[in-house]
N, C-alpha and C positions, 0 to 999 in steps of 0.2 A: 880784279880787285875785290876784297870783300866788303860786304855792305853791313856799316854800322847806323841806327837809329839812335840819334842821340836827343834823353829826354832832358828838358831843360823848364823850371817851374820859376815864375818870375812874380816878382811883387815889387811894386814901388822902386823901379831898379835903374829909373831914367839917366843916373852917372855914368854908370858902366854898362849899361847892358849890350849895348850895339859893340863895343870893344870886344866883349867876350863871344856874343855870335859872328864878327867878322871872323876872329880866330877859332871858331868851331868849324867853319864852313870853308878854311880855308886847309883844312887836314889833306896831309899828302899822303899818300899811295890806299888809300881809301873811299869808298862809295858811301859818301853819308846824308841821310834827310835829319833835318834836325824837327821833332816834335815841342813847340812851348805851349805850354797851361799858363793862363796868367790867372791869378789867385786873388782877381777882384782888385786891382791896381785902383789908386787914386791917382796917381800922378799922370805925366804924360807918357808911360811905357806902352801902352797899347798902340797909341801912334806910332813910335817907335815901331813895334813889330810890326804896324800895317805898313809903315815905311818899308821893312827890309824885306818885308814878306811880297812887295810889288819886285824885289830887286833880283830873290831868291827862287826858283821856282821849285827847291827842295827843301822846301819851308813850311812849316806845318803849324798855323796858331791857334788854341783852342782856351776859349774864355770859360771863365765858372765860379762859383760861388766860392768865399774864402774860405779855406779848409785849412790854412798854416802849412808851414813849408812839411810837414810830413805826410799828411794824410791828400797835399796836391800830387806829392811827388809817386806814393801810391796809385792816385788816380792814373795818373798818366804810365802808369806799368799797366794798369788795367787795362784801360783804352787801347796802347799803341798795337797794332796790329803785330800778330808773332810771324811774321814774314821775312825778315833780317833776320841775317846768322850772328849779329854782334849788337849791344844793347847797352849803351854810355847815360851816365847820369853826368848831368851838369849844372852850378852854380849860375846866378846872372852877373855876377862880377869879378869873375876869375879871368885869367889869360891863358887859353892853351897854349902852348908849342908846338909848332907843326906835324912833328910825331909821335904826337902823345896819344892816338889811335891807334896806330900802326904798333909800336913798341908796345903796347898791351896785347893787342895780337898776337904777336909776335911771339911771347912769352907762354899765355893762353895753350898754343898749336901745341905746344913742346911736350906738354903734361896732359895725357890723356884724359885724366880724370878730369880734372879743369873746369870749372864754372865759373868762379870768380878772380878776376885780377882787381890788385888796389894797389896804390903806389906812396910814396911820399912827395911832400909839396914843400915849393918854395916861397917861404911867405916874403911876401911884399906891401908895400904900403901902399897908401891910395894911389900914389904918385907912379907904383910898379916899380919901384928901386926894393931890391933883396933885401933881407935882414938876415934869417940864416933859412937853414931847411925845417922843417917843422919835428921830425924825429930824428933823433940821434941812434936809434935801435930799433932793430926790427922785434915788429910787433908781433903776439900771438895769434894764431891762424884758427884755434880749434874752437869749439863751443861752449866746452867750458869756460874758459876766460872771455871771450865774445858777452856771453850772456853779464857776466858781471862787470865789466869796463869795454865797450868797442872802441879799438884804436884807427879803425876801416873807414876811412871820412869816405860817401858817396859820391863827391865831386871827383874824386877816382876813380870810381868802380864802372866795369866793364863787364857786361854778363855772356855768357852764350844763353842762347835761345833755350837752351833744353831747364834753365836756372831760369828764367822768364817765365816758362810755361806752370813748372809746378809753383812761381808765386800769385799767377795770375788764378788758377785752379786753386787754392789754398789761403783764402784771403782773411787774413789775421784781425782782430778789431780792434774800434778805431780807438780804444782806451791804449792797449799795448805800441800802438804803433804812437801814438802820443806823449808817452811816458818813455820810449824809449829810439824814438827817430827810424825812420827808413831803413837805412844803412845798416844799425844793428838789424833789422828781421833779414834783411836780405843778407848780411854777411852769416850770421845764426843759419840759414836755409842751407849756406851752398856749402856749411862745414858739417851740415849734417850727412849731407848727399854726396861730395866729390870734394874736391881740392880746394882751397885760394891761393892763388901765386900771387906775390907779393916783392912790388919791384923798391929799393931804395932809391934808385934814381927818380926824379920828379921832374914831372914834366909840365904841370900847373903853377901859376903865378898867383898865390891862394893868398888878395887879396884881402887886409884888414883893415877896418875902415871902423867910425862911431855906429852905423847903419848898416854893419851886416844884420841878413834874416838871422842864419845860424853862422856862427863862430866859433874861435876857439875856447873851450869852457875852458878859463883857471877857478876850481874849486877847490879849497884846503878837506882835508877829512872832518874837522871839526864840523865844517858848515855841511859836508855831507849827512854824518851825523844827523844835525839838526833838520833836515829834511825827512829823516826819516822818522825824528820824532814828533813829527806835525801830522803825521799818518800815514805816509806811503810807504806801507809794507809789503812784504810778500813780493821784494823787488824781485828776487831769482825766479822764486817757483812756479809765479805766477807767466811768467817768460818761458819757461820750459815747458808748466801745462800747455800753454798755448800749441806750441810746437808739436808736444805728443798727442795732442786734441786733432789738430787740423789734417796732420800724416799717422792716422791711426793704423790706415792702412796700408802705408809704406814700413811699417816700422822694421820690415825685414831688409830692407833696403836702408836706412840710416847705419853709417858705420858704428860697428861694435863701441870704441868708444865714444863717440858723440850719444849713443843712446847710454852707454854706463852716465854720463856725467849729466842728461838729462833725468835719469833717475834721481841719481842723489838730490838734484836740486828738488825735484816731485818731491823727496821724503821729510823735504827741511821743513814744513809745515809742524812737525813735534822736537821735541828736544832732543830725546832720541838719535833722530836721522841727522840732526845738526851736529852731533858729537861722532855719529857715525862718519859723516864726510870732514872732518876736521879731524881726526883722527886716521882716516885713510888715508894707504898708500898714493892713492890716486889722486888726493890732494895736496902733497906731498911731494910729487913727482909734478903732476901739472899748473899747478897754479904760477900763475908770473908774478903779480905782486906782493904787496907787504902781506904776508898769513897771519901774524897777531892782529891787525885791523882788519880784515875779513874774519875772523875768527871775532871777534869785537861785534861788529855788524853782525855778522848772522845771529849771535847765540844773545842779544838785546834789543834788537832793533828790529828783528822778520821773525 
């Protein structure tokens, strides 16, 4: 069987969290140790894991200062030993399904290129009763659209080892990984290098509750907007420096287009290069969402 490391970063989680590691740990046709970072809990979750952690002997707890659910979830990429061929992120109040290991796998072997699998989820209420699935359409896989909306929720994602090493080698800082979550750097990474397969079926019970850490963001464009005019700019290019910064010397190695569309974003720093890429084919061709509001935002707003 193959062996998956599944990281799971926990805060204040004492409702659900022994639910969601029961169903981690009970994954079938799979060898998994699960790794949890607890991120400075006040509540009673550390018991909890001292609890499961007497119960489990493939159980792994490591405490630490609070760092927020993005920059723990990093940590714990950092730390986990690159020993395992297979590498799961996990929420503390989700519900797996038995195969939801397996069937990422699964998918993973088939496409050689392959680094990244992410799937869709079924949301459910505190209570674990469905509501519907969470997309209706599959999402964009490549880096340009990655960098401007990630639809790759982490509580999904399942990496190969060789997608571990170069983010553990390559560590992004902690502003980017703040401003723009985990899951986007590590989805951004594996579309720059190899594939994401991307399964519709879901295999998560993706929990919404008054107390998630992170949830489903409903933001109108208006209030996006308005974010950006409080000063956070240079959302794109700043995201793509990043990336051509950290693989300066891989850049032969990033596929042709992921490096064209890290370019364009590099050039949106002038007007220029913002008419350039809103005027390209390649914008044209690739973009998924609305192009008059991205077209809005970049040439006002960054």
């Amino acid at each position: 069987m193959k062996s998956v490391f599944v990281l799971l970063s926990s805060y204040n989680g004492k409702l659900y969290i022994e639910e969601q590691i029961e169903s981690i740990l009970s994954q079938e046709g799979v060898n998994v140790t699960l790794f949890v970072r607890d991120d400075n809990s006040s509540d009673e979750t550390l018991s909890i894991l001292d609890k499961l952690k007497s119960k489990y002997s493939n159980m792994i707890v490591i405490s630490g200062k609070n760092l927020g659910a993005a920059r723990s979830f990093m940590e714990l990429l950092y730390q986990v030993p690159d020993t395992s061929e297979y590498y799961a992120l996990a929420d503390q109040d989700d519900i797996w399904e038995p195969n939801k290991l397996v069937s990422a796998i699964e998918m993973l072997e088939v496409k050689h290129n392959a680094l990244l699998y992410s799937s869709n989820q079924k949301i459910v209420d505190s209570d674990n009763r469905y509501k519907q699935d969470r997309y209706s359409f599959i999402p964009p896989l490549d880096v340009f659209n990655i960098i401007d909306k990630n639809y790759l929720s982490g509580c999904t994602m399942v990496l190969k080892k060789e997608l571990l090493i170069r983010i553990k080698e390559n560590k992004p800082s902690d502003a980017i990984i703040v401003n723009r979550m985990h899951d986007t750097w590590i989805a951004a990474v594996a579309a720059c290098f190899g594939e994401i397969v991307y399964d519709d079926n879901a295999y998560i019970h993706y929990r919404q509750h008054e107390n998630n850490v992170v949830g489903i963001r409903k933001t109108t464009f208006n209030k996006r907007i308005l974010t950006k005019m409080k000063g956070k700019n240079s959302y794109h290019k700043d995201f793509a420096d990043e990336l051509l910064k950290l693989f300066s010397c891989d850049k032969v190695y990033i596929n042709d287009e992921s490096m064209q569309a890290l370019q364009y974003y590099h050039n949106c720093s002038t007007f220029v290069g913002k008419i350039k890429l809103l005027t390209s084919s390649f914008f044209r061709k690739n973009y998924f969402r609305n192009k008059a509001q991205f077209g809005l935002k970049l040439l006002m707003f960054e």
